[in-house]
N, C-alpha and C positions, 0 to 999 in steps of 0.2 A: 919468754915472759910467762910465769906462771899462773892460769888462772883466778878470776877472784874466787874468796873462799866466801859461801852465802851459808854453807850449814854450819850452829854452832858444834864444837865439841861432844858437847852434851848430846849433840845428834844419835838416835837408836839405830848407828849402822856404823859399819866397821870403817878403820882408812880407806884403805884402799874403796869402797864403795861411797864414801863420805866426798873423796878425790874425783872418781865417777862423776859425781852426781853434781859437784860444782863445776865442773866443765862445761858440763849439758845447760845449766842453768843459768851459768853466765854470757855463754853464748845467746840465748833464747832470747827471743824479741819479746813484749810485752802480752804480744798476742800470743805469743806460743804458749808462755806461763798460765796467760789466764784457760787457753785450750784444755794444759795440765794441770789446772786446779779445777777444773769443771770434772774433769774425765776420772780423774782421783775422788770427788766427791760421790759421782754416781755409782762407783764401785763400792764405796764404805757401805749407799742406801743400797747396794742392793738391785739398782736401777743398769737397763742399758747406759751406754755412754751418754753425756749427753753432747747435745746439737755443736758441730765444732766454732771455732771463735776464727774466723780467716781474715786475713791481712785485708784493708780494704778492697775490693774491687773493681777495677777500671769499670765504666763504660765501653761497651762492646763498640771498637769503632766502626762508622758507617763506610759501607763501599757501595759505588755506584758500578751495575755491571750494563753498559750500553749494548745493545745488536743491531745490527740490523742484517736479517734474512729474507733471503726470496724459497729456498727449499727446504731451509728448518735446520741446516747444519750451523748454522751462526746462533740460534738459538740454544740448540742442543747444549750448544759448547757454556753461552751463558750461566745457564741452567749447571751447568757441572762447577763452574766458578767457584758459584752461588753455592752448593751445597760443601767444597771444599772450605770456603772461606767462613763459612759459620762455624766448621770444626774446629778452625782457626781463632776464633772469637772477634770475627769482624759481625758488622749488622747488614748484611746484605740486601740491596733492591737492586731489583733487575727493570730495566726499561727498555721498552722496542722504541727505534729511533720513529718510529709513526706516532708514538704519544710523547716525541720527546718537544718541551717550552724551553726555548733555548736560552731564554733568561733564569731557567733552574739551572742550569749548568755551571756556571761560576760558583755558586752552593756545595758542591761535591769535590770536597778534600782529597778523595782517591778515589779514580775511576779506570776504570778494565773494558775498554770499547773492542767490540770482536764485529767485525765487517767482513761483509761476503761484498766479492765483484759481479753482477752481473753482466752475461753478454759480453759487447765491447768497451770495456770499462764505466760501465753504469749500475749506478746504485741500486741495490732491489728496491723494488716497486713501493712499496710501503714507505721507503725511508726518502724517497723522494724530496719532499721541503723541506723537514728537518735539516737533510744534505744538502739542501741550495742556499739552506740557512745560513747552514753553518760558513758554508764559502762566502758567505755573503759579504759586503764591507758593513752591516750592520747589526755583526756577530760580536758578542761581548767580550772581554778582556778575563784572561784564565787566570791571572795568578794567585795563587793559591791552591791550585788543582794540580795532584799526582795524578798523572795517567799511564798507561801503559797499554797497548793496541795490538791485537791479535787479526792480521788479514787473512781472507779466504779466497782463494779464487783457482784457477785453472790453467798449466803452463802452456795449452793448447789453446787460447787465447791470447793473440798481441798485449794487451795489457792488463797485462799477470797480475791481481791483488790491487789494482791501478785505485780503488776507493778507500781499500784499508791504509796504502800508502798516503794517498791524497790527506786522509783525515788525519793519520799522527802528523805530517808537517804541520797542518793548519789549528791542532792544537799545541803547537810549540810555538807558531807566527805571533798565536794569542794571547803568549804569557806561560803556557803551563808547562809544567814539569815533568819532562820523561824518565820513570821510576826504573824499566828498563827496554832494550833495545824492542824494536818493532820483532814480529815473526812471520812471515810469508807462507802460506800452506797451501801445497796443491791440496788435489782432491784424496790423497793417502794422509790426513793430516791428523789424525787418530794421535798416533804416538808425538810428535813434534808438539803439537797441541797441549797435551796434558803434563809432557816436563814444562812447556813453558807456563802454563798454568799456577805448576808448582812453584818455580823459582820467581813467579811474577809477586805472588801472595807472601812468599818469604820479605822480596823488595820492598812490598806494601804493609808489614806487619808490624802497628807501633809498638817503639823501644818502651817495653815496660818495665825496666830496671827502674826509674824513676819512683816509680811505685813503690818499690822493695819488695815485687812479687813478680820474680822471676818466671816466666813460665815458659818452657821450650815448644814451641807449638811443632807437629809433626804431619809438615804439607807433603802427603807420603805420594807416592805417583798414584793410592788409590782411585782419583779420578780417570787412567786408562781404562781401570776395570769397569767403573762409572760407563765411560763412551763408549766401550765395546760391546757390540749388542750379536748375538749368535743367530744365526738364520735360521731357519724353518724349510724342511724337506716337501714338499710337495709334489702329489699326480695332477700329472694333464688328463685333466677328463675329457674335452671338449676342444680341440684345435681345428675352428671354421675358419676360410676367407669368407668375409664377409661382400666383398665388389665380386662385380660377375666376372666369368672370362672373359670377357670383352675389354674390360675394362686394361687400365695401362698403372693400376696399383695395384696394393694388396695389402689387405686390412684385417688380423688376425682377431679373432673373439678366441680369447684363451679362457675356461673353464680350471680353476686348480682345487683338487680336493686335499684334505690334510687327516692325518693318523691319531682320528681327536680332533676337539677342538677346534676352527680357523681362530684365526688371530684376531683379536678383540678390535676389529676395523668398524669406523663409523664412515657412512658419505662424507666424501672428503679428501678421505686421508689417501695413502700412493702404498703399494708394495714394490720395494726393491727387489729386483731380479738380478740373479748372478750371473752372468753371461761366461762363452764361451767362446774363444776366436776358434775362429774359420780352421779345421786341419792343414787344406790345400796351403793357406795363408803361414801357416808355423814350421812347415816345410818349408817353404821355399825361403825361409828365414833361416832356417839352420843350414840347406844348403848353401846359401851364399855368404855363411859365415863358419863354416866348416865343423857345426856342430854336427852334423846327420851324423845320427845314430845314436844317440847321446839320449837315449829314450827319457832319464829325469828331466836333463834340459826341456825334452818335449811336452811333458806334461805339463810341467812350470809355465812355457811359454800358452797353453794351450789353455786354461785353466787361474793362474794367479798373475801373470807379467801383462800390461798394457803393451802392442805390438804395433797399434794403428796409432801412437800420438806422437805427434814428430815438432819437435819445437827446439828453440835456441839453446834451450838447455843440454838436450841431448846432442846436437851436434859440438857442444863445447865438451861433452864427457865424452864423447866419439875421438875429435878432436886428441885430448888427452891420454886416451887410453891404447890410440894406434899410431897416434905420430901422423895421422894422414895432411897433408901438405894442403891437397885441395880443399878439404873441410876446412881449417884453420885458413885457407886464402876467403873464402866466402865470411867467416868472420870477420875477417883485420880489414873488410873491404865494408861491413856493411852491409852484405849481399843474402845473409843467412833467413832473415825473414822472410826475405820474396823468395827465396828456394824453397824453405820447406810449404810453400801454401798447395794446397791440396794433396801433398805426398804423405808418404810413413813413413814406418823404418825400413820396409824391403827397398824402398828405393832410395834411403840412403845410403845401407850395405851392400846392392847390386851397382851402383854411382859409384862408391870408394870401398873397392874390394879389400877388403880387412879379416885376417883370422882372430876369432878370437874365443875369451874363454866362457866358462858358464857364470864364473863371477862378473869378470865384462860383460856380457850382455844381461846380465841383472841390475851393473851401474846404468844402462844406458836405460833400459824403463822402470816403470812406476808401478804399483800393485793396481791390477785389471778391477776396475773401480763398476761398481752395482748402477744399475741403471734402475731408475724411480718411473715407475707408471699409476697414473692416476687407477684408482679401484673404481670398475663399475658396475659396481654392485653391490645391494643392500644384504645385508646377515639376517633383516626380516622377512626376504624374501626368498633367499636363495641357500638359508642354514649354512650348513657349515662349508660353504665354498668362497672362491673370491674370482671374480672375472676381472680379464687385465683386455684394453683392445690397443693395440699393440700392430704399426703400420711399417711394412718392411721400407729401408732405406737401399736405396743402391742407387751409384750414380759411376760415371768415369773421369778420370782424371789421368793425367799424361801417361795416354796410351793403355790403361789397368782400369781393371773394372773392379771398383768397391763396393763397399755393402756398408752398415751399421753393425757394429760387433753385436750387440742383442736383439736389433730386430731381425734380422739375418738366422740370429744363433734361433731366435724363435721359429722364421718363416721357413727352412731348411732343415735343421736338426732336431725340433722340441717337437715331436707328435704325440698324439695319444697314448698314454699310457707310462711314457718317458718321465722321469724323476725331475721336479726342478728345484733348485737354490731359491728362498725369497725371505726378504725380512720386512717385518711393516714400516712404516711413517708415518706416522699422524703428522696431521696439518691440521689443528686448533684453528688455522686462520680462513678457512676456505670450510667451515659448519653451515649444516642450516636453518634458520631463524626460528620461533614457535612455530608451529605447525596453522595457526592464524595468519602468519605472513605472508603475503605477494611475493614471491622470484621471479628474476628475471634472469634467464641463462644464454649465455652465448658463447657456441663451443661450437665450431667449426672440423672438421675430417677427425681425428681421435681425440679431441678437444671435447667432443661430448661422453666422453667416456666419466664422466665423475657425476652428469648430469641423468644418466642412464641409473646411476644409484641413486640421486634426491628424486627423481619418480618413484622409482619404484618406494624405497623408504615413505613419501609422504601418501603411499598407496596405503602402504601397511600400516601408517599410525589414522588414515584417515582424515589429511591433513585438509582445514577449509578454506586455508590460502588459494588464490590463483598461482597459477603457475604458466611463464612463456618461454618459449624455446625456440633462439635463432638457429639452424644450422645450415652450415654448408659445404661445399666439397667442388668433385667438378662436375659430373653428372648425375641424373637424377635416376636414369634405365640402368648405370652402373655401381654407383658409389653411395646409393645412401643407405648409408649405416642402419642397425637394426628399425629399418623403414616399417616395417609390420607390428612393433613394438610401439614406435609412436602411435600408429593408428589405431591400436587397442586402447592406449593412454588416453586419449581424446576421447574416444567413446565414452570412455570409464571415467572419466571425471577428473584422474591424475593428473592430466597436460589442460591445463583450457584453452592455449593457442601455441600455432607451431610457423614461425614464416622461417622459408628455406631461400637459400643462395647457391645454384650448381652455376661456376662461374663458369663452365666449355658449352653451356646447350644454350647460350647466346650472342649475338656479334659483337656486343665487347662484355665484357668479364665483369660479373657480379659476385659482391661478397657479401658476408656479412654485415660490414659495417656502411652496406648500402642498403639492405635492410631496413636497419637499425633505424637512419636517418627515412626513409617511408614511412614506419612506421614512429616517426620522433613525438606525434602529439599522443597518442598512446604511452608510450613509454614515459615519456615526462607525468603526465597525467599519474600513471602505476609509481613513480617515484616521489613523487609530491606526493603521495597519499601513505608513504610506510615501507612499498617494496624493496627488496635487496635484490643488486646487483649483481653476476655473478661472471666472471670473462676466463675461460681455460682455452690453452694452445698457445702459438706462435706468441716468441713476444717481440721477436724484431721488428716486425709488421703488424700483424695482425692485432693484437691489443694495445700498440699505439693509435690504430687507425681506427676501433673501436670505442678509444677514449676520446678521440676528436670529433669523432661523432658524436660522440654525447655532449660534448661543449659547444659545439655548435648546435645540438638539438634545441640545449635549454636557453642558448641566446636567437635560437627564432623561436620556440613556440613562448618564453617568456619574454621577450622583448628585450634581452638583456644585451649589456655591450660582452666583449671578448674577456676581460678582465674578470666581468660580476658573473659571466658565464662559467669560468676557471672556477673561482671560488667557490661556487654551487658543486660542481664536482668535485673541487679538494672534500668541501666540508661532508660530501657523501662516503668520502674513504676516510677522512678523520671519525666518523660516526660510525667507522665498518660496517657500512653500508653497502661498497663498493668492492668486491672481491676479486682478488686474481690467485689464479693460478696457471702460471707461463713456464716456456723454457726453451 
């Protein structure tokens, strides 16, 4: 079918350009024309183009992008969402599941929840009610809501991503709509992460044909490069134990200096450290799988492979990849998760004698994952350095004496002078208030290591807040941490009170969060008037039982029942007031 003809005859151009040009014209949309008679005018005056004439355009649609994080990786990832999905022309909001009203929820057309596991399948700290909310039976009805769910967690943990799972069921139970399949990431989740990223926002991307403006959005894997963040070479200036010899620990004061520059670290925030397995330990892995000698393999396994994590998964790519009878019998039986509890891999390839290759023992682990240490130390105090305190791990398990891959790799291999791996972390959520505010800290054996920077920092700004500081450890002759340091702080005005708990220099065992409760009409007191709270270290124990103290403070020194007691402390961490930093 030929063209309509729009030019007459009479037209000042030849057929064949006459033919041209109704082509073009009869095709054109209305807006196109007026573009070309605008753009044709400015040319006659003499003028730039003018301003183009575009097909309506949509409304940018809204995404909701939920997290909830306890180390900032479920953040991170939000955050990259968020910046892919704007290029995209969605209207992005990002919300921490601590300020999420669970009656907005039904509100949001499409939403992208990205959830970390903590611990033993528990919600990080922050997201706590939101999460009980949500389970709740007086959680509202989704329909209407695309979502799609992004889990984080740890294969070295019985229940692997157990929160990011829980919550896509329970927003399907509710009504809502899953855009596409869930994603599970261990701790290597960089890459997995950001295709699913990709093809989630593809899923999520309304059909604009509608409109008659076609646009191909271009969700490129951009956001890897987004999440990959390159580390920083550092000297060890400074590798002290800080406990005596006597002592039955060992508590590193690491010192790092940098070629330039430290890393724009505020009180707070953590530097990741690269670690290094054990050499003795990557031997006796290659002898008993018949790599020795295989020097690349050694490096790989020494340097990038995780060696220590032994979970179901790998016994099912063990399983697979040697045919072993007896691995595969501890599966089909059920038996695989009480077998690996406390072992590795040497004692799964020294248990089921297996050769194998450099590519198999690359399926069998995970890329050897950075380990996060709170910074203690301030950049007004200590220029361009960063202090890590840093507690060596070693313990035995059947029959084998282990270690911690990084505080080991610290307490044995990393001395003075020696090069190290470290990338920063900010932690936005664990700052410290005006320099007028009351703190309250409580950090226990390297638990005071973030606490050791908000001194010194509010030394340097001058700060006229009070400041208190619970610590403790197990002795007081052996184990307290830069003890000469508090007691200048005290003098000087930095610290205005310091009570300690050494739980072995009495007949039964003092902590922290016994303390806490001695001193509860103080502390209530300092919190009813403005102070913030602050809890680093342990979180299986230790900053549970520090929160219970405080619920039980404020229902004795205010009279309160159990219930009105709870809610005095939720409403101090909905006010972030109430700080953690656990792990």
């Amino acid at each position: 079918m030929s063209a309509l003809a729009l030019l007459p005859h009479t037209a000042p151009f030849g057929d064949d350009d006459r033919t041209s040009l109704d082509r073009v014209l009869s095709a054109a949309s209305p807006n196109q024309r007026a573009w070309l008679a605008g753009f044709l005018a400015g040319i006659d005056a003499g003028q730039a183009p003018l301003p183009r004439v575009d097909a309506p355009v949509r409304s940018a649609e809204p995404l909701t992008i939920l997290f909830a994080s306890e180390s900032g990786n479920a953040e991170r990832l939000a955050q990259d969402v968020a910046k892919l999905a704007k290029k995209g022309g969605f209207k992005p909001k990002i919300v921490d599941f601590a300020d999420l009203e669970l009656t907005d929820l039904p509100k949001q057309s499409r939403l992208v929840v990205i959830a970390a596991t903590w611990g033993e399948g528990e919600p990080p700290s922050r997201a706590t009610r939101a999460y009980s909310d949500l389970m709740g039976a007086s959680a509202p009805r989704l329909e209407g809501v695309t979502y799609a769910v992004l889990a984080l967690g740890d294969t070295a943990y019985a229940e692997f991503c157990a929160i990011g799972k829980a919550i896509d069921t329970r927003l399907a139970e509710l009504g809502g709509v899953r855009a596409v399949d869930r994603i599970d990431c261990d701790l290597d989740f960089e890459t997995p992460a950001a295709a699913w990223i990709k093809s989630t926002l593809e899923a999520l991307a309304p059909d604009q044909s509608a409109s008659g403006n076609v646009v191909a959005v271009d969700f490129s894997a951009r956001g890897a490069a987004e999440i990959s963040r390159e580390p920083l070479t550092a000297e060890v200036l400074e590798h002290v134990d800080l406990n005596s010899s006597r002592s039955d620990k060992e508590t590193f004061h690491l010192a790092l200096g940098f070629d330039g520059a430290a890393p724009a670290y505020e009180p707070g925030d953590s530097l990741e450290l690269f670690p290094e397995n054990d050499p003795a330990l990557v031997d006796a892995v290659l002898a008993a799988t018949g790599l020795r000698g295989e020097d690349t393999v050694r490096l790989a396994l020494t340097t990038e492979r995780d060696i220590t994590t032994l979970s179901v998964k790998t016994l099912e790519t063990f399983a697979a990849e040697t045919g072993q009878a007896g691995v595969r019998q501890l599966l089909d039986e059920g038996e695989a998760r009480s077998w690996i509890e406390g072992r590795q891999l040497i004692d799964l390839v020294e248990a089921f004698p297996a050769s194998l290759t450099a590519q198999q023992i690359t399926a069998l682990t995970r890329p050897l994952p950075p380990r996060a240490y709170s910074i203690a130390s301030s950049r007004k105090e200590v220029g361009d350095e960063a202090h890590l305190l840093i507690a060596a791990v070693r313990y035995e398990t059947h029959g084998r004496a282990r270690g911690g891959v990084a505080s080991t790799f610290v307490a044995d291999r990393l001395k003075a002078g020696a090069a190290a791996r470290v990338r920063l972390k900010p932690n936005k959520h664990f700052r410290l208030p005006e320099p007028a505010t009351d703190i309250i800290m409580i950090g226990p054996g390297t638990g005071v290591a973030p606490f050791r920077a908000f001194v010194q920092e509010r030394r340097a700004v001058g700060a006229s807040g009070k400041s208190w500081l619970f610590f403790g450890d197990r002795h007081y002759t052996h184990d307290f941490l830069y003890q000469l340091e508090w007691q200048d702080a005290l003098k000087d005005g930095s610290l205005t009170q310091i009570d300690l708990a050494f739980s072995r220099d009495t007949p039964e065992k003092v902590y922290v969060q016994h303390r806490l409760w001695a001193q509860r009409r103080g502390v209530v007191d300092w919190l009813e008037n403005g102070a913030q709270l602050y809890v680093c270290g342990d979180a299986k124990a230790m900053a549970k039982d520090v929160r219970a103290a405080l619920v039980a403070a404020f229902a004795d020194v205010k009279a309160l029942s159990p219930e009105a007691a709870e809610l005095a402390v939720a409403e101090l961490e909905r006010g972030r007031r109430y700080h953690q930093d656990v792990y």
